[in-house]
N, C-alpha and C positions, 0 to 999 in steps of 0.2 A: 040402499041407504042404511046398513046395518049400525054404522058409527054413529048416527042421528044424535042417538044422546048420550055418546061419551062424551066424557073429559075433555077441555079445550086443551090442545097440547102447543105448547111454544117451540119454534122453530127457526132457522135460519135460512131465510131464501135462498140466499146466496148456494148453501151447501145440499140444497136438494138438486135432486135430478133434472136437466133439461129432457122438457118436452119434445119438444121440436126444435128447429131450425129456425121456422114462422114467426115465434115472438121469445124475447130474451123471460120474461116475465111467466110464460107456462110452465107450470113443474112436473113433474110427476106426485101423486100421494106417498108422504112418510108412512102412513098406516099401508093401504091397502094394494100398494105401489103400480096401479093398473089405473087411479084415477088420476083426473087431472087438477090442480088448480090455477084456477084465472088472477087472481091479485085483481079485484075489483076496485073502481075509480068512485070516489064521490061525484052522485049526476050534477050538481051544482056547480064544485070548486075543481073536479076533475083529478082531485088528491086522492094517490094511491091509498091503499083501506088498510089499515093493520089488521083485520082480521079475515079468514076465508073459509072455504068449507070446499071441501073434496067432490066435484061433480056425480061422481060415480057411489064413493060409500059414505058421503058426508058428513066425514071426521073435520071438526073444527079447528081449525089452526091459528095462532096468533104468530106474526112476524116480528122475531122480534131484532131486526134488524131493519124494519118497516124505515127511521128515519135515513142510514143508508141508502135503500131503497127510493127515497125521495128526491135525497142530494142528490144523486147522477141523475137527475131528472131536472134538477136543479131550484126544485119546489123545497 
């Protein structure tokens, strides 16, 4: 968790790295390119987050394509 409290960095979902195969939505980390991020859901409304944090070195990230992100979802 050496990123913990850097700088939130803005980002493009779209143009990060796919994870896997498993979900369109897992990236790889911009920073530390060995973590993962998940695009976490509001428990409530189920609405993708605009914001996330790198499992691995938890560099914070804002999407900033977040509403994109929505639309194909159709939210």
């Amino acid at each position: 968790m050496k990123n913990l409290t850097a700088a939130v960095i803005t980002v493009r979902h779209e143009d990060l790295p796919i994870w896997s195969d498993e979900s369109y939505y897992k990236r790889k980390c911009p920073v530390c390119e060995e973590g993962l991020l998940l695009v976490a859901r509001d428990s409530d409304t189920g609405l993708l987050q605009e914001h996330d944090r790198c499992v691995l070195c938890g560099q914070h990230v804002r999407y900033e394509d977040i509403n994109e992100m929505r639309a194909r979802e159709g939210l």
